[in-house]
Rosetta silent file (secondary structure, phi, psi, omega in degrees, C-alpha in Angstrom):
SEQUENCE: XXXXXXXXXXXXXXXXXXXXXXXXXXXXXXXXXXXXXXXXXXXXXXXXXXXXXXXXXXXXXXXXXXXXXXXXXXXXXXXXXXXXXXXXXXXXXXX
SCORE:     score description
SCORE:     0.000 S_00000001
   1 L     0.000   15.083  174.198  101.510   74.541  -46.546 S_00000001
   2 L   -90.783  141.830 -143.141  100.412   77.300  -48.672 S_00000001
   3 L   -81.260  -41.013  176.075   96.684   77.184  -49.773 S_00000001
   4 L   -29.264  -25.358  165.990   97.539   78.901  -53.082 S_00000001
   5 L  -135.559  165.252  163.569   98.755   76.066  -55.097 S_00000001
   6 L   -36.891   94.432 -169.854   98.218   72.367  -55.749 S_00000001
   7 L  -121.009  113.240 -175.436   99.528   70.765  -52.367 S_00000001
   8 L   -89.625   16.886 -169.659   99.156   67.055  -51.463 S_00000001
   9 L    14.070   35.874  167.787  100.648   68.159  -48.433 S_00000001
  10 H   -15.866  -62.538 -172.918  103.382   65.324  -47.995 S_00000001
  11 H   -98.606  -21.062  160.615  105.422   66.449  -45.338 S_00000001
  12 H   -64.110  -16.864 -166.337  103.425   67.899  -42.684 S_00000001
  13 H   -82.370  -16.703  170.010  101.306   64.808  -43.063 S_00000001
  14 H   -57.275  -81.486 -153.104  105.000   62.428  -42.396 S_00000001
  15 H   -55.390  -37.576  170.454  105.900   64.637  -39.297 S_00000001
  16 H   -68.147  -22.396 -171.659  102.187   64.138  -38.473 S_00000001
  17 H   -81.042  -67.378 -166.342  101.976   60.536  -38.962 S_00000001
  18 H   -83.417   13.083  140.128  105.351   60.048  -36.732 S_00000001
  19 H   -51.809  -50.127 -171.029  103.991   62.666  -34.044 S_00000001
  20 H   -86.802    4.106  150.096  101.383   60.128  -33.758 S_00000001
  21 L  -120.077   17.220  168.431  103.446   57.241  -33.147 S_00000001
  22 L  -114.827  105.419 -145.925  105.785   58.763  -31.133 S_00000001
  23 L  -125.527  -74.386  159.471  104.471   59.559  -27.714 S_00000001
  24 L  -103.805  165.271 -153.734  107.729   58.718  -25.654 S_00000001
  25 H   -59.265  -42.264 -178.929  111.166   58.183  -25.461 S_00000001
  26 H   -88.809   -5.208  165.529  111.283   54.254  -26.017 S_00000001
  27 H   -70.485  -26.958 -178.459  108.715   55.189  -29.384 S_00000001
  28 H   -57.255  -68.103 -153.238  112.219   57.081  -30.378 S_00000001
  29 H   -65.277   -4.887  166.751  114.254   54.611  -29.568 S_00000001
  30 H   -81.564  -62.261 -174.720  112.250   51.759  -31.807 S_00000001
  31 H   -32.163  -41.720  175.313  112.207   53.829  -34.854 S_00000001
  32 L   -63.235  -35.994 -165.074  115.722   54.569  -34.756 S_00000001
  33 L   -58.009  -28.581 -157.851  116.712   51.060  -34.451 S_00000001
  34 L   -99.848   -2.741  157.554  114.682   50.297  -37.967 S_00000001
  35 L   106.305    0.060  176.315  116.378   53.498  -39.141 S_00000001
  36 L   -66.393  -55.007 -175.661  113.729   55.630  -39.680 S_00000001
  37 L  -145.669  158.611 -152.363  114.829   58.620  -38.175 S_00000001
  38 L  -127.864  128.528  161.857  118.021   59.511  -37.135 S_00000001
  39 L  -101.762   70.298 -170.422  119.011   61.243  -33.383 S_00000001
  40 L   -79.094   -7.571 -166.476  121.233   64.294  -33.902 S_00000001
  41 L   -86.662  -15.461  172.616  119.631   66.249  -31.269 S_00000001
  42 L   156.413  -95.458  169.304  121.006   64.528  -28.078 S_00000001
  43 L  -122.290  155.062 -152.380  118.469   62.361  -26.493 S_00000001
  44 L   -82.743    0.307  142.382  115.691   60.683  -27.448 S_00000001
  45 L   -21.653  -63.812 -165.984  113.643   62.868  -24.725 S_00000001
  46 H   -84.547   12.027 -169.761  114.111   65.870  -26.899 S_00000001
  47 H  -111.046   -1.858  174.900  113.104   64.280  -30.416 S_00000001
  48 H   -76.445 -101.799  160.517  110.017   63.156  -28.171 S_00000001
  49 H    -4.458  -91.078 -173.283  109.652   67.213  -27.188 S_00000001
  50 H   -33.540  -49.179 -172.850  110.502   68.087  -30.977 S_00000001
  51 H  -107.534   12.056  175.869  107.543   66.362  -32.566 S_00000001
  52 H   -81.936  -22.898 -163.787  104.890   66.441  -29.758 S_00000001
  53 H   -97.972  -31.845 -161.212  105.539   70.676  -30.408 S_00000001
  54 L   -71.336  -23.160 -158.598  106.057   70.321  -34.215 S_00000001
  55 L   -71.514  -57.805 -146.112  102.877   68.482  -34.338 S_00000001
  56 L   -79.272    6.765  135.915  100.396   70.492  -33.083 S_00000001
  57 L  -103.834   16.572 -171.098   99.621   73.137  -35.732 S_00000001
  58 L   -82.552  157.995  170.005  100.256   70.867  -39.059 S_00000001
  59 L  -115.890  102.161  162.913   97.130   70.446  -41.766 S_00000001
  60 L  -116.091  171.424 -170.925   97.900   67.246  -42.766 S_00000001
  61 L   -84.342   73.702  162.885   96.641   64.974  -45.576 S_00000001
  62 L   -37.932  -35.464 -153.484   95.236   61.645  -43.505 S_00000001
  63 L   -90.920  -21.028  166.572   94.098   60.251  -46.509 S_00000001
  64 L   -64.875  -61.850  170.151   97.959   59.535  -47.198 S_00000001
  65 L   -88.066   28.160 -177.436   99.358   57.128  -44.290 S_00000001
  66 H   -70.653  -56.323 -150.413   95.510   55.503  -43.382 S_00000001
  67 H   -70.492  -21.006  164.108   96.705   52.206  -45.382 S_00000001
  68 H   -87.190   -8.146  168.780   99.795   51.989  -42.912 S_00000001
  69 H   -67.032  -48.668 -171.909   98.068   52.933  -39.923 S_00000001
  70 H   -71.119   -5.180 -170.965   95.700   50.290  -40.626 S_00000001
  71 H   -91.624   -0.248  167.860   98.334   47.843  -41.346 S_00000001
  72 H   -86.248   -0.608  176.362   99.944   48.510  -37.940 S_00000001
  73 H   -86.026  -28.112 -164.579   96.793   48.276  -36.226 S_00000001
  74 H   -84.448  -17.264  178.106   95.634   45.083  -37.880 S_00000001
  75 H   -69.271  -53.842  169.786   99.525   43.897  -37.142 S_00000001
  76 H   -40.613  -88.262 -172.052   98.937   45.101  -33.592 S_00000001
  77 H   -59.196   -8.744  179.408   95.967   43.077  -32.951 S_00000001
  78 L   -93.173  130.530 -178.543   97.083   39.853  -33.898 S_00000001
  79 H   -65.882  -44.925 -166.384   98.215   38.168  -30.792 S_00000001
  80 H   -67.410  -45.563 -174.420  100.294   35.384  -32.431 S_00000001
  81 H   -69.603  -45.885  149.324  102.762   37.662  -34.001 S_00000001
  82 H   -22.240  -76.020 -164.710  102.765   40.044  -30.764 S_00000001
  83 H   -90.469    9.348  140.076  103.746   37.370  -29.052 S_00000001
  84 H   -96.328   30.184  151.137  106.767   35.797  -31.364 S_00000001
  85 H   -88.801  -58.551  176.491  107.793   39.091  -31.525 S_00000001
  86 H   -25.228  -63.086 -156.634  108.204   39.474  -27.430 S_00000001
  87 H   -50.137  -61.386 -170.802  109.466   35.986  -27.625 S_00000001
  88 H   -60.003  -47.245  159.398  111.997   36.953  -30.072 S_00000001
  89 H   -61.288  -47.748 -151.403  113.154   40.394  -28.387 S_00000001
  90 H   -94.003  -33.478 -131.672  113.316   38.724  -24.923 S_00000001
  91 H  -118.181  -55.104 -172.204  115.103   35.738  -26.092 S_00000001
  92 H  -124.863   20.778  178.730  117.464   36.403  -29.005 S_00000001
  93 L   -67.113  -25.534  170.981  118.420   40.029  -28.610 S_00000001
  94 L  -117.377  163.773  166.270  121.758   39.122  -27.263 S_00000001
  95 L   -55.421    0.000    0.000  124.327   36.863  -27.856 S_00000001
């Protein structure tokens, strides 16, 4: 994060990107499942804690994750898929 050289600032701008989709404890607990992040610290409370604090002073480079933010938003908004996803969680998560 030092201004002094050529920085595309990559990794404050990850840890910024999954501060912003992580808001609570069951945002942990999706991520992990796909594998994304990993929970060595205990519970997924404190990796909730860890990047709402980690977050808050990064300069990050937005212009890096906008095309996956928009494709979860436009993912987000479609209702059909929303709702054979539900269908599919509520339905075929267990044996």
């Amino acid at each position: 994060m030092c201004p002094d050289f050529n920085n595309d600032y990559g990794v404050p701008s990850y840890i910024s990107f999954l501060d912003s989709l992580i808001d609570e404890a069951n945002d942990v607990k999706e991520i992990r499942k796909t594998g994304i992040i990993y929970n060595l610290l205990g519970s997924d409370d404190e990796v909730t804690q860890l990047f709402n604090e980690i977050g808050t002073d990064l300069v990050p480079n937005n212009k890096i994750y906008s095309d996956v933010r928009s494709r979860i938003q436009k993912y987000y908004k479609n209702k059909v898929k929303t709702w054979i996803s539900q269908a599919i969680h509520d339905h075929f998560s267990s044996p």
